[in-house]
N, C-alpha and C positions, 0 to 999 in steps of 0.2 A: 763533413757537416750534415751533407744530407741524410747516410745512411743512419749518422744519430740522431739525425730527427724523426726518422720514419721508424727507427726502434724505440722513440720515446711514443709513438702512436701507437704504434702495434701492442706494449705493454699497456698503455691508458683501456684501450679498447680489452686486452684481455681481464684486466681489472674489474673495470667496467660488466663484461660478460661473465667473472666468476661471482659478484656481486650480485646478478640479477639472478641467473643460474640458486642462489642459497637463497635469495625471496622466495622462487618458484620452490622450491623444496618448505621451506617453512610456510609458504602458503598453503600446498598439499596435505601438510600433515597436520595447520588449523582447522582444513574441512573435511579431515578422516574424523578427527576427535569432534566437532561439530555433529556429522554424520551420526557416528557411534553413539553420540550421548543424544540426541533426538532424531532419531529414525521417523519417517514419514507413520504420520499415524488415523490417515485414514485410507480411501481408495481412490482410483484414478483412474480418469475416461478420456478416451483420444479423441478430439475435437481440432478439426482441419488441420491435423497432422501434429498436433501439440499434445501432450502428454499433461493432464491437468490434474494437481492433488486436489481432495476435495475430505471433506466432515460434513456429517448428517447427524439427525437423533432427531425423531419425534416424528406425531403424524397431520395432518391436514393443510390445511391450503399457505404453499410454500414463502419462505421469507429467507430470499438469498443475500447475502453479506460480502462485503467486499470491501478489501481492506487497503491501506494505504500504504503513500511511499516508505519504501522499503519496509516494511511489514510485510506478515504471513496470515496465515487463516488464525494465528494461534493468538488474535489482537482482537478477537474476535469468538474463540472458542472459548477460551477461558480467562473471567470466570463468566461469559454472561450467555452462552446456549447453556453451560453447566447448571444455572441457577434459572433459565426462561420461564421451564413448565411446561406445561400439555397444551395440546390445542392448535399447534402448529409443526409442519417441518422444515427442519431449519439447515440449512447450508453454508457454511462458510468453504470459501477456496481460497488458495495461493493464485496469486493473478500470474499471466505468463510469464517465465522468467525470474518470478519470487520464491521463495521458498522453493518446492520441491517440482513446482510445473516449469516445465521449458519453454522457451520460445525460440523459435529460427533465426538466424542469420537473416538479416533485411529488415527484420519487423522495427517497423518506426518507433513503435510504444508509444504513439498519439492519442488522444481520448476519442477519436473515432473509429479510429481501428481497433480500440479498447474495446469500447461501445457495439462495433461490429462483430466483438469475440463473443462478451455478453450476453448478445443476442444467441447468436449460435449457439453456446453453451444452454441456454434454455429452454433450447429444443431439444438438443441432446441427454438434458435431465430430466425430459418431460415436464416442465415446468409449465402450470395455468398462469400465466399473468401474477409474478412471483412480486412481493412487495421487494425493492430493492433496498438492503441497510449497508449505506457507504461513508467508511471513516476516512476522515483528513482527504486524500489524494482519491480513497476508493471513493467519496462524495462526488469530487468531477466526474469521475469515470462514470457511476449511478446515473447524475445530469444528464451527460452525454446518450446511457442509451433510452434514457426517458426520451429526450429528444427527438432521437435519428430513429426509432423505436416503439412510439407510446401505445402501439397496440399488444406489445409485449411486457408490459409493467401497469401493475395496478396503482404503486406510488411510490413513493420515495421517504424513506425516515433516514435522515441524514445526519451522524454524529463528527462534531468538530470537520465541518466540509470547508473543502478549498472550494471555491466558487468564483471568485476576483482576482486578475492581474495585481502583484503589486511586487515593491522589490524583495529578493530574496534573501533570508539572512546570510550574515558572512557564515552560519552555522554550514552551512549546503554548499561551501563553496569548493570541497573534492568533490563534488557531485556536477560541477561543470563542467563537464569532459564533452568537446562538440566533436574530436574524433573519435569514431567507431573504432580505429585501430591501437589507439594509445588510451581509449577506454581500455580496451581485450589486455591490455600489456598491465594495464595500472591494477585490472583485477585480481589478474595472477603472479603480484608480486610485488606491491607495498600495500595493498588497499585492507587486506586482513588485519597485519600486522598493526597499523595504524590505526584500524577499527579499533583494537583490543587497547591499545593506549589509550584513546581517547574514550572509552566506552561509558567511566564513571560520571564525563562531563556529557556526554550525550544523553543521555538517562538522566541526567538531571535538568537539562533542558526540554527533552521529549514529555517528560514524567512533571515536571516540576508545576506549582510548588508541591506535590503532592512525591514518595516515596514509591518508587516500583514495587512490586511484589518481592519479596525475597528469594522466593524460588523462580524467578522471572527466568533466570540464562535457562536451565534445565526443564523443569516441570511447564513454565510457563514459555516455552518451544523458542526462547529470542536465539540460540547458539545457530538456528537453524540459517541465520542471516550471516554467518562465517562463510560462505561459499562462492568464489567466483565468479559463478551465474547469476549470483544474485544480486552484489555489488551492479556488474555489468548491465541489468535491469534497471536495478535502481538510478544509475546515471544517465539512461537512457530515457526512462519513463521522468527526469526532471528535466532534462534537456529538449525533449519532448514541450513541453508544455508550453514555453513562451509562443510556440508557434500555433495551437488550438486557441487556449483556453481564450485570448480578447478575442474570438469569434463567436465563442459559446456565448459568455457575458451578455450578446448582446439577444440571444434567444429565451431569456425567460419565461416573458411573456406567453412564450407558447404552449408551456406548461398546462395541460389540463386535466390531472387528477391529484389526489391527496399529496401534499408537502407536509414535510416536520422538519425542521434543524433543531437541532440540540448542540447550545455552547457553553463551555465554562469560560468567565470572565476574563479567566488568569492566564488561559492559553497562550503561550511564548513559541509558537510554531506557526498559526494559522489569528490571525486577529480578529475577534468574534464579531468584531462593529465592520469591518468593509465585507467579512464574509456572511456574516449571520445577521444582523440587521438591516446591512444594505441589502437585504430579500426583500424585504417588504416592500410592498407596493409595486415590485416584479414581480412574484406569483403569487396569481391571487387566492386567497385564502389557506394562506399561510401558515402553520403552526410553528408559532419559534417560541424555544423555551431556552432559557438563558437563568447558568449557575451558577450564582456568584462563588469567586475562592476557584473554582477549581480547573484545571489545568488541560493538555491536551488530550487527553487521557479518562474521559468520563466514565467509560465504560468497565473502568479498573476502580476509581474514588466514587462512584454513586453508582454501581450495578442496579438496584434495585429501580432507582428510578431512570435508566437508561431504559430498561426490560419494559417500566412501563409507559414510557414516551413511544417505543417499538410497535407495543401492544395495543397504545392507541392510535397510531398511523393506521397500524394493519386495519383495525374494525374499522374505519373508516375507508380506507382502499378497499376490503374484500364487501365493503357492505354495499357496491357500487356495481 
């Protein structure tokens, strides 16, 4: 009885191990084909040991961008540096651990040590007191190193920002992972997989009500989010959060250079009334611009006037 029950284990387990074993292969060769079809496409600078992808184009007084959960710089490059104009240079990155920048073993992925990177980073690019433009998740982050920071940031223009505590949708709830080790496991072997099933319902949640771009997987850089590192980021920098952000919340007030938030009404991600309206009267002098209809995604359904909510932070930040 026994030895047949310890050979009905030993076969569960091996089951079990050639099952994970063919994730791990079909994971690998989601982010070979990821890789191959958007290869990194700008340059890259080591900052405290971190290998950081980065996009530039243009010249004069700098406007770094920073983009949100589990997004890349590419939420960001295209189409609205593509379409900006002169008169500025302009940056977007991949935050640590997203897209093509790495981050270490240990890093919390906290909006202070976000905020900390940030910082350092805009020493590293030479950056004068760079206007920061931070979407969805990259908005806290922006907050944060306004904050812990403000003699390194001229202002802030902030597109669909997370700003407020509230609960999470069930949309985020593989993204609940509180162990680091069954994070590492879930990236490299159901989390791709899973991605690519649910991709049409996620995109139209993130996007919605408004239509992605149609070249969005390839030309518009999102396949670059197929990759284990990034998944493992992205769970980390949500799991992350509960524990900052109701500290942040309560630092508004301390804000003292140019604000702008930019929301669409219809936003199904981030809720424009506890994050975007409930600014007001926490930093003072406020620019909030609120678009009805449109979704989490401004920067993609109204380019033009995203560019120029952007462009009138900045003259107001560099004119200071």
């Amino acid at each position: 009885m026994l030895s047949a029950l310890i050979g009905v284990v030993v076969a569960t387990l091996a089951a079990c191990l050639l099952v994970a074993l063919y994730f791990v292969y079909v994971t690998r060769r989601i982010a070979r084909n990821a890789e191959q079809k958007v290869p990194p496409v700008g340059a890259f600078i080591t900052v405290d040991g971190e290998r950081i992808h980065y996009v530039e184009r243009g010249e004069g007084r700098p406007i770094l961008m920073i983009h949100g959960l589990g997004g890349t710089l590419h939420h960001l490059r295209r189409p609205l540096m593509e379409v900006f104009g002169d008169g500025y240079r302009l940056i977007a990155i991949d935050r640590p651990g997203s897209g093509y920048s790495t981050r270490a073993n240990g890093r919390s992925g906290g909006l202070r040590e976000q905020a900390d990177f940030i910082a350092r980073l805009i020493d590293a690019l030479g950056l004068e007191k760079p206007l920061l433009v931070g979407h969805s998740l990259g908005g806290a982050v922006a907050l944060a190193t306004a904050l812990d920071h403000p003699r390194k940031v001229a202002g802030l223009a902030l597109i669909s920002p997370l700003t407020h505590t509230s609960e999470p949708s069930s949309a985020f709830a593989a993204l609940a992972i509180r162990s680091p080790l069954k994070r590492r496991i879930i990236a490299n072997t159901i989390a791709l997989p899973i991605s690519i099933r649910n991709a049409p319902m996620v995109l139209d949640y993130v996007f919605g009500p408004q239509k992605p771009p149609a070249d969005y997987a390839v030309a518009g850089g999102a396949l670059v989010g197929l990759r284990p590192s990034h998944f493992y980021a992205t769970a980390t920098d949500f799991t992350a959060l509960e524990r900052e952000l109701p500290r942040q919340e309560t630092r508004y007030g301390e804000l003292d250079m140019p604000v702008g938030i930019l929301y669409g009404t219809q936003d199904r991600i981030v809720d424009y009334r506890t994050n975007g309206v409930a600014m007001e009267g926490k930093v003072k002098g406020l620019d909030l611009e609120i678009i009805d209809g449109i979704g989490h995604m401004p920067q993609y359904a109204e380019t033009a006037r995203v560019v120029a909510f952007i462009r009138r932070i900045a003259e107001r930040a560099f004119a200071r």
